[in-house]
Each structure stands twice: as C-alpha cells, then as structure tokens.
GUVEX-676831 format. One record per residue (C-alpha): residue number from 1; residue in one letter; y, x, z. Coordinates in nm, 4 decimals, decimal comma. Example, Ala and Ser with C-alpha at 12.3 -4.5 7.8 and 13.67 -1.06 7.14 Angstrom:
# residues 2
> num	residuo	Y	X	Z
> 1	a	-0,4500	1,2300	0,7800
> 2	s	-0,1060	1,3670	0,7140
//
This chain:
# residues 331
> num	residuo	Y	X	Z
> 1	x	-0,5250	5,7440	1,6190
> 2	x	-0,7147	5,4590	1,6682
> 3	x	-0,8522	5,3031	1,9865
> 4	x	-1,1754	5,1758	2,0204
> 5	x	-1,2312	4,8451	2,1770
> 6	x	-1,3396	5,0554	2,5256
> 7	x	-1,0445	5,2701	2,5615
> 8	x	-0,7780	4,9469	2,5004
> 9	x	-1,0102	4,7221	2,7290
> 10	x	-0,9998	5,0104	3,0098
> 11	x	-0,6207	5,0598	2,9314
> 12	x	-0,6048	4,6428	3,0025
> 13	x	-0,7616	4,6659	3,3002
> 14	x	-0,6054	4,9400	3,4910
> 15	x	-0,2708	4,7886	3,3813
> 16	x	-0,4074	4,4924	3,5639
> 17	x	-0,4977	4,6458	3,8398
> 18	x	-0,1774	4,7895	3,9007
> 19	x	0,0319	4,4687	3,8438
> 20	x	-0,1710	4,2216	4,0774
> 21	x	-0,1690	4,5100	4,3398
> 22	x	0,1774	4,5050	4,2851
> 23	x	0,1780	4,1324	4,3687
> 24	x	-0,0466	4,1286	4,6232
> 25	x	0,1680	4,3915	4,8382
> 26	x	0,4727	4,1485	4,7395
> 27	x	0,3023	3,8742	4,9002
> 28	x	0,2036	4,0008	5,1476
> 29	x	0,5446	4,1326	5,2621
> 30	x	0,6833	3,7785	5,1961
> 31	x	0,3764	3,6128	5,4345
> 32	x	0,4645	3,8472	5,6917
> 33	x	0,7780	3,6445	5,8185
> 34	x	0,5669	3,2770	5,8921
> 35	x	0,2470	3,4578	5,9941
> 36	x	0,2005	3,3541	6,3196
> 37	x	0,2773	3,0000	6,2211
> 38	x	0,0209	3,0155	5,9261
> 39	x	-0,2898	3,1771	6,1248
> 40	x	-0,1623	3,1441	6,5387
> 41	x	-0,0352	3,3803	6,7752
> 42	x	-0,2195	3,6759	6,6061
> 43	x	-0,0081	3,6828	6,3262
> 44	x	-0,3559	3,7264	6,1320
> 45	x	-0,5881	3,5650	5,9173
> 46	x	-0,9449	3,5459	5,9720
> 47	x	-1,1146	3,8708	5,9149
> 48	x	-1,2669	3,8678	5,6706
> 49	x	-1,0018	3,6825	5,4752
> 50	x	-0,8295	4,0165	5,5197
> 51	x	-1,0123	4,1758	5,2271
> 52	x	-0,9232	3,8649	4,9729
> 53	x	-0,6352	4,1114	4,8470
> 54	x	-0,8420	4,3639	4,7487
> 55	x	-1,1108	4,1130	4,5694
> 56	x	-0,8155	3,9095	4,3979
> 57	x	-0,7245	4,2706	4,2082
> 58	x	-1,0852	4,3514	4,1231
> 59	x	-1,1622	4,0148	3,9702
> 60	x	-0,8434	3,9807	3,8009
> 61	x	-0,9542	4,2995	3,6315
> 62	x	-1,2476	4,2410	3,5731
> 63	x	-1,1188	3,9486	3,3932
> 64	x	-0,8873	4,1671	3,2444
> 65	x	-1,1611	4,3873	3,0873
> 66	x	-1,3972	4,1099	3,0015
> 67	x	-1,1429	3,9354	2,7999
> 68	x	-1,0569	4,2676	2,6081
> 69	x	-1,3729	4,3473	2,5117
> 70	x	-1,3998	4,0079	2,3669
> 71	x	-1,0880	4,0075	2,1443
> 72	x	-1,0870	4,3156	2,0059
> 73	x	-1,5342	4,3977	1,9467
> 74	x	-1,6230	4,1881	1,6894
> 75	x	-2,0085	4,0231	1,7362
> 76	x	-2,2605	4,2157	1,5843
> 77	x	-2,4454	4,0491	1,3250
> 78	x	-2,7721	4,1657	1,2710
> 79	x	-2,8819	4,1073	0,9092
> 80	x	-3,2277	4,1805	0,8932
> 81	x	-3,3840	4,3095	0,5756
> 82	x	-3,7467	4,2127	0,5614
> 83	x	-3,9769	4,5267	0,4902
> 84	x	-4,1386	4,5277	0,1732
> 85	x	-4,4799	4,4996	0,3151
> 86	x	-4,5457	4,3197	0,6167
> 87	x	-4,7532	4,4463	0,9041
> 88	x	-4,8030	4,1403	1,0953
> 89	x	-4,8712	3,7843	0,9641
> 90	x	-4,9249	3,4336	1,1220
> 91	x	-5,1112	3,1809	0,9799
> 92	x	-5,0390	2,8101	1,0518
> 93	x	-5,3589	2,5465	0,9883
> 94	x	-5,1478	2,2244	1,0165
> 95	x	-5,3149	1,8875	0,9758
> 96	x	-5,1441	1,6557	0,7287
> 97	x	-5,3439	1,3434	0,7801
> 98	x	-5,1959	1,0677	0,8642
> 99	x	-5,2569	1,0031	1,1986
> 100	x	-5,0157	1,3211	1,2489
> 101	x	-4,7350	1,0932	1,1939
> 102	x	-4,8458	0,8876	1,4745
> 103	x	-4,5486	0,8193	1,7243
> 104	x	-4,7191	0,8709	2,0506
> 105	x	-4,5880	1,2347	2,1191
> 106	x	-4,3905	1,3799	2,3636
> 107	x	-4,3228	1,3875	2,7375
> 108	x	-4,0587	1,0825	2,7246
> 109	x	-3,9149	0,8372	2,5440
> 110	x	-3,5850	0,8771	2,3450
> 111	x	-3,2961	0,6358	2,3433
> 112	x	-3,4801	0,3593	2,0957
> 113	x	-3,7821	0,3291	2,3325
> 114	x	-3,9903	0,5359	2,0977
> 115	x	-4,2441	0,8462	2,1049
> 116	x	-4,1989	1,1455	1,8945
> 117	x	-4,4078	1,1546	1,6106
> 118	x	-4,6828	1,3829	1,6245
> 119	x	-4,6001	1,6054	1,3718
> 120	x	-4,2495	1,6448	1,4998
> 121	x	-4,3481	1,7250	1,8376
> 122	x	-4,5910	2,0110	1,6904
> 123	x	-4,3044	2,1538	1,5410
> 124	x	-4,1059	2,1799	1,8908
> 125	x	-4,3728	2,3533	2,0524
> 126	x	-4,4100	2,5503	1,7153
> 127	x	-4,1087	2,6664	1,7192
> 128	x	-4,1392	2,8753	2,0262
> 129	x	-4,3446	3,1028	1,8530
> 130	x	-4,1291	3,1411	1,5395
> 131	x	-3,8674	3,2121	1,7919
> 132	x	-4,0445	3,5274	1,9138
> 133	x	-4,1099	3,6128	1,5889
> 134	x	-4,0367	3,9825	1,4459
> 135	x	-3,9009	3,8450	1,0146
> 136	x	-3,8420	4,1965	0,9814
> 137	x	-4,2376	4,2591	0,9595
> 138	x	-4,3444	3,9358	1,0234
> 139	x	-4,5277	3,6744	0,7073
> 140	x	-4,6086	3,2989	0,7917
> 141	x	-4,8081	3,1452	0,5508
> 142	x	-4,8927	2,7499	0,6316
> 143	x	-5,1823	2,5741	0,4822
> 144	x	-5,2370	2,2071	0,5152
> 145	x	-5,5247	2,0758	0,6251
> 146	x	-5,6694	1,7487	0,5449
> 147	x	-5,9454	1,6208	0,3331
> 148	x	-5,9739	2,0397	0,1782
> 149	x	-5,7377	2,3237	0,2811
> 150	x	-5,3824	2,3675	0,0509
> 151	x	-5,1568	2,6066	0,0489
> 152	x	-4,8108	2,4986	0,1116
> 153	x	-4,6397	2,8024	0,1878
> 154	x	-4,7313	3,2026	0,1177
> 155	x	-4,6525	3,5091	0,3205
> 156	x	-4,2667	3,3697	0,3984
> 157	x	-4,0332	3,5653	0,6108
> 158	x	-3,8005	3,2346	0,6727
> 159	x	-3,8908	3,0554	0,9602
> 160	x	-3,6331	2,7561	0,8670
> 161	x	-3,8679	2,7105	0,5740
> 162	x	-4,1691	2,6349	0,8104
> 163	x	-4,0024	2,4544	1,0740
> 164	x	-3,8884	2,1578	0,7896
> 165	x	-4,2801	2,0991	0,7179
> 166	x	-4,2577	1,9127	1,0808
> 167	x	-3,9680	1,7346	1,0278
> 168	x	-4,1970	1,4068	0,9153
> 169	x	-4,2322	1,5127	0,5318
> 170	x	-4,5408	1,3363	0,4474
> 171	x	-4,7215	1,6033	0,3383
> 172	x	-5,0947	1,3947	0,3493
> 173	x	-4,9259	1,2637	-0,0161
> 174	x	-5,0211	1,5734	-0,1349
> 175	x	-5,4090	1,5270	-0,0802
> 176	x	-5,6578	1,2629	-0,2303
> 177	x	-5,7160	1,0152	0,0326
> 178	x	-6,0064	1,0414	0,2623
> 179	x	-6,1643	1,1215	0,6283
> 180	x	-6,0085	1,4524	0,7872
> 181	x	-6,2522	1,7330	0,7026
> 182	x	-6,0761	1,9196	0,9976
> 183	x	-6,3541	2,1735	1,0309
> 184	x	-6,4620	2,2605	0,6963
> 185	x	-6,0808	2,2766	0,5590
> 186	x	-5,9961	2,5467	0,8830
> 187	x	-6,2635	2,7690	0,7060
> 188	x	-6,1913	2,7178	0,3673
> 189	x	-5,7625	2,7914	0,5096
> 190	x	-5,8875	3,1309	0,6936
> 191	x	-6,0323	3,2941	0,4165
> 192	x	-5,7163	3,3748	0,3117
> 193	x	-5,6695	3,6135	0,6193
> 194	x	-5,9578	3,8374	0,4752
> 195	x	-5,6373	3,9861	0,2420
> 196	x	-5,4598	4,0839	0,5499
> 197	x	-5,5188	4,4335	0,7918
> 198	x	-5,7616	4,4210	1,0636
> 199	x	-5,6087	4,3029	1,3942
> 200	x	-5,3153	4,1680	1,1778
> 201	x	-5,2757	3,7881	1,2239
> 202	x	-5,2391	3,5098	1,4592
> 203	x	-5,3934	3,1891	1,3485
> 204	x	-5,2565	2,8721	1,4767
> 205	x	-5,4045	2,5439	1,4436
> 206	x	-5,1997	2,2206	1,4789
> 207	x	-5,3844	1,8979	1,5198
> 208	x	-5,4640	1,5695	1,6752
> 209	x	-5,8572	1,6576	1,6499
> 210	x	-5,9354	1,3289	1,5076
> 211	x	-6,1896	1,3813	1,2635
> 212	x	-6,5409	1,3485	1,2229
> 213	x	-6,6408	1,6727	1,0791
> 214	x	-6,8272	1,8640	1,2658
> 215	x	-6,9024	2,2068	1,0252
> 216	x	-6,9251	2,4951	1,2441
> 217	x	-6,6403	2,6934	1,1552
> 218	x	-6,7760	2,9879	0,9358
> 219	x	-6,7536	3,3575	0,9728
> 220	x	-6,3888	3,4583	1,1057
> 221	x	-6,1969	3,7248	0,9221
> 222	x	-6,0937	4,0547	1,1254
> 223	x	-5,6942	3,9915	1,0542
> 224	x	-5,7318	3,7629	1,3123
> 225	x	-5,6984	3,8920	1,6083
> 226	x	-5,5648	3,5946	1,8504
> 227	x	-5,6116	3,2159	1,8045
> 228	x	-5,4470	2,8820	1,9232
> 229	x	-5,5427	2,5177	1,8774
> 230	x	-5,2500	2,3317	1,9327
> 231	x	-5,3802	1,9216	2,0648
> 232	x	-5,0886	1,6464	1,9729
> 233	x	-5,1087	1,2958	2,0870
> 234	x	-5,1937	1,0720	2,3858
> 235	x	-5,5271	1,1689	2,5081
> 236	x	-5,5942	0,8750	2,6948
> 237	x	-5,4477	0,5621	2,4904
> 238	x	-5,4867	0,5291	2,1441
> 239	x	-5,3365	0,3836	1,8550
> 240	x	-5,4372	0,2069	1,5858
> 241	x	-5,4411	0,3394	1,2034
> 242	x	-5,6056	0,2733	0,9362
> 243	x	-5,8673	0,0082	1,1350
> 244	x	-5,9431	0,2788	1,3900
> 245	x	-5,8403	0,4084	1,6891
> 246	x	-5,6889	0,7706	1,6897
> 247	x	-5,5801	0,9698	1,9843
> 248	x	-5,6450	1,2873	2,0586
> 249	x	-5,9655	1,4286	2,1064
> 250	x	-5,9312	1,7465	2,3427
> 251	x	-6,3131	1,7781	2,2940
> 252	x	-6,3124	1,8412	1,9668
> 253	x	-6,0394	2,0585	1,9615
> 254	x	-6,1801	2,2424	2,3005
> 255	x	-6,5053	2,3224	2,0935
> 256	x	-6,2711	2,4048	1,7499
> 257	x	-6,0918	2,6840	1,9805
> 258	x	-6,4234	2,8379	2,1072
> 259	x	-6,5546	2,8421	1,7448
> 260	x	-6,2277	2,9987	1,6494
> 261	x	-6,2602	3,2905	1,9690
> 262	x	-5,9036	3,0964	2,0574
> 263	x	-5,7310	2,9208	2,3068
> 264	x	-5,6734	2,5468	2,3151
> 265	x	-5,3689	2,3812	2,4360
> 266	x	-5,2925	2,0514	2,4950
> 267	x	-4,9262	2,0810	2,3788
> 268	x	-4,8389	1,6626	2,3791
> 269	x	-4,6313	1,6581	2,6935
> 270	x	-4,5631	2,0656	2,7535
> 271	x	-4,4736	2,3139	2,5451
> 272	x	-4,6781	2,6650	2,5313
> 273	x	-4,6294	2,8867	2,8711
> 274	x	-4,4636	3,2246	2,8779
> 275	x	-4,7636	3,3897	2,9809
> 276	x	-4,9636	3,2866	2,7067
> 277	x	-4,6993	3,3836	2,4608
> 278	x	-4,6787	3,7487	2,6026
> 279	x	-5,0494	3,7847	2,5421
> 280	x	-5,0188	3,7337	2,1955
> 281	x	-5,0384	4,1021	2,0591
> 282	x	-4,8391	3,9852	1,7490
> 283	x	-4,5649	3,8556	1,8893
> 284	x	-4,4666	4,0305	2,2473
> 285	x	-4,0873	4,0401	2,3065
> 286	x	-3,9951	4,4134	2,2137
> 287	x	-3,8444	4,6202	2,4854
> 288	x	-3,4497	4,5403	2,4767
> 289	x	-3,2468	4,8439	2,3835
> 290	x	-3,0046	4,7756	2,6416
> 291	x	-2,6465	4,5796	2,7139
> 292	x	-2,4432	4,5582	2,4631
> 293	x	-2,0394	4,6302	2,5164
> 294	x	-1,9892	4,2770	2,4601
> 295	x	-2,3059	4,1527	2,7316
> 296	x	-2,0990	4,3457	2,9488
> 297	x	-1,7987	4,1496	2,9209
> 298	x	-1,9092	3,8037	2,9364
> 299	x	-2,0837	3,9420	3,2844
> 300	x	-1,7534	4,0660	3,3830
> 301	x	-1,5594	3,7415	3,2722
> 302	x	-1,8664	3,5200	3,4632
> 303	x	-1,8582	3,7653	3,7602
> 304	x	-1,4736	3,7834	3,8063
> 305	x	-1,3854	3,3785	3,7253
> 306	x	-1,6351	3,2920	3,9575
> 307	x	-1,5413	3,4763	4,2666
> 308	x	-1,2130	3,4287	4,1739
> 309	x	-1,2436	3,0054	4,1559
> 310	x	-1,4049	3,0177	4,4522
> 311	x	-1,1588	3,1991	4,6499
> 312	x	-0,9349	2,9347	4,7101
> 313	x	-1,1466	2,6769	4,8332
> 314	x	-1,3121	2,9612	5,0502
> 315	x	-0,9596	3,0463	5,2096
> 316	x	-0,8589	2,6882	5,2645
> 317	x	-1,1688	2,6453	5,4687
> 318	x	-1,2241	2,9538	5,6630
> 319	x	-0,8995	3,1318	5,5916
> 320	x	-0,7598	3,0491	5,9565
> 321	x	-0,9116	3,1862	6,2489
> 322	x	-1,1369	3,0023	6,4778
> 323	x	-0,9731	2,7424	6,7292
> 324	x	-1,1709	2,9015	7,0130
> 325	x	-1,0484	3,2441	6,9833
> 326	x	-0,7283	3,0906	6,9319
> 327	x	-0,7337	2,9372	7,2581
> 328	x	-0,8865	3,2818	7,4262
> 329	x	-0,5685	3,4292	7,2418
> 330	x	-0,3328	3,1524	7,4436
> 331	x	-0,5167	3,1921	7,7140
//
C-alpha cells in the first residue's frame, strides 16, 4: 500500500508532536529544581510564558508537516495546451519610430546614470498585462506602427515572443523612413480586429505620441471591446532627435484614447493600477480554485518558523516576572 503525501505528512507530525511533548515534560521536570532561582520566590515564570510549552509542540509540528508535504508532493506543473481556437485576443499597436528608443524612461536612474529607453520601459508596464493573461484562450497579435501599420506578429499564444519586441530590437529598420503617421497607421493596424468575435479583443496602444498626424481614427471594429493608450517618455523635458524635440505629448495621446473609446495612461514613471486591470473584461484574474496541499505547507513552515524564532527572544525579555510583583511577593 502506498501512502499519499497527506497520510505520511500527518504520520510526521503526530510523531512530532509526541516527541517534543515528550521533551517538553522532560524539561520541565529538570527546571523544576532551580525554579525559584530562575523566575523568584514563585518558583514561576511569567504567565503567560507558561503556555510556551504547548506553542513549542504545535510549531514544531507544524514544521513537521510543512516540511513533509514539501519532500514527498512533487510541484505541479501546469502545461497548458492552447485551444485550437481562441476566444479572446489582444492586440498590441506599438510604435517603432525612433524616438521610442529614446532613453528618458522610467521612474529612476540605474547604476550608469541612465534612463530606460522608451521602448523598454513599455515593455515593463506591458508585461503586467501578459502576466494576467489566460494562453490557454488567449491570441496577441502586435503590429508596428510607424510611417504605415506592419504586422510583426499573428494571433501568438507565447507571451515571451512579445515581450522580446521591447527589449530595444530596432524594429523602425523595418519601415521606409519618414514622419510617424501615428493616427492613420492605428486604423490601418485595427482593421485586422474586424476577423475577430464581437466583444473579443483588447487593443493596446504603446507610444510616445510624437507625431504630427492628426487623421481621425476611422470606424472601430466590434472585437474591441476595451482600449488603452499607453504614453512613454518625459512629458515635460525633451530630447533631441533627428533636429527636433520629442517628448511626450499626453495631448495627443489623451485625444488618440477618446477617438479609440479607451483609456490613456501615462505609464513613464508608474506602471498600470490594479483597478484598471480588473476592469478589463478580457483579462480579469479567474476565481482561484483553492489552496493547494503544497500552499498549505509553506503557510505551515512560515507560520510555525516564525513563532517559533521569535520565541526565544520573547522569553528572554518577558520570560521573568515583573520586579514589582516580585517585591509584593517579598514583601
């Protein structure tokens, strides 16, 4: 017969249990003889230092248990299988001119005195979404926008795939040189949606807003159901590129998200809020299904070493009892 991971754990723990009681009586007997010259004329430690027995056996088992579970239940690895047709999609509008790869990004400055690239930091507050991401159901297709709209990647259910477009590939080499058509190349990129279910899609738009086109954006397809603009880069210094000054422009980007029925977000020094995320009908965090055997023992293992480490320093200060009802004891 074989146990399961449970049974052995709870067989571990009782066996514990018994053994530090054991001890603890032991002691006790042995502490019996110098008690009144450990805690006074009362013979007795403070009171509630009287119940540290008791705690010492539940946290060594505890312990015990915790540790079990962890030896013998292997992790779970879940090895998702992405469905043949996907339900949901997300569609990612990222700008690939040049003044993306700005470094003027980011809330502070790394070790070589230095700003994040813009492009770099869109992919940090990026990835927050692809975190919450179902691949099971879930397609992320990424057009680059620039001087016209290109596809770069199609209906993808790996996330790592996406998240190296922001690692400073210079992806504007891909487009003949020429002012950011920001506007027009959003609607030429959304028309792709118009494959997609109603209600299907989240559309997010990753820019600097510096460009000069100023297209209203045309009609948007129903897949899309929730929008965000995405602003990169110091909005109130610029920097030089090109012979012109680029920073960037929350009022273009402001009016991009109304055309787009979205949400702008200046996303340069903060990354997207929780509360924003959870409105996102795509991508709300699915109920949990509940604590697994092994969440239970690293609890147990955090629960019982931490009362337990900070019994000791607990007993050393307040073990004793109080000088002043010493001295009413003497008295």
């Amino acid at each position: 017969m074989v146990s399961s991971p449970l049974f052995t754990a709870n067989l571990v723990a009782i066996a514990c249990m018994a053994l530090v009681a054991l001890a603890e009586w032991w002691q006790t007997r042995r502490t019996q003889r110098v008690a009144k010259l450990a805690f006074g004329p009362s013979g007795r430690p403070a009171a509630w230092a009287r119940g540290v027995p008791v705690v010492r056996v539940l946290t060594m088992s505890l312990l015990a248990w915790g540790l079990t579970i962890l030896l013998t239940e292997p992790p779970q690895v879940a090895e998702v299988e992405p469905a043949p047709e996907a339900s949901k999609h997300v569609l990612v509008c990222l700008d690939a001119s040049p003044s993306m790869f700005l470094e003027d990004a980011g809330p502070r400055r790394d070790e070589s005195g230095k700003y994040q690239q813009r492009m770099v930091r869109g992919g940090e507050v990026i990835q927050a979404v692809l975190d919450r991401l179902d691949a099971e159901n879930t397609r992320i297709t990424v057009f680059g926008v620039y001087t016209k709209a290109v596809p770069i990647v199609e209906e993808t259910f790996d996330k790592a795939v996406v998240q190296n477009l922001f690692d400073g590939l210079p992806v504007f080499s891909a487009f003949e040189p020429g002012p950011t058509q920001l506007s027009s190349s959003i609607s030429d990129a959304i028309e792709y949606a118009r494959r997609w279910p109603d209600g299907s899609a989240l559309l997010l738009v990753v820019s600097d807003g510096d460009s000069t086109d100023t297209t209203p954006i045309r009609a948007i397809p129903k897949a899309i159901s929730d929008t965000l603009v995405i602003g990169l880069g110091q909005t109130g210094q610029a920097t030089t590129i090109a012979g012109h000054a680029s920073r960037q422009d929350a009022d273009s980007l402001r009016t991009l998200a109304g055309q787009l029925r979205g949400t702008y977000i200046d996303a340069n020094t903060r990354h997207l809020p929780s509360d924003l995320l959870n409105r996102l009908s795509i991508i709300q965090p699915r109920v949990a299904e509940g604590v697994g055997l092994r969440d239970a023992a690293v609890l147990a293992v955090i629960v019982g070493a931490g009362l337990l480490s900070l019994l000791l320093p607990a007993l050393s200060l307040w073990g004793t009892p109080r000088l002043d009802s010493l001295s009413g004891e003497l008295a």
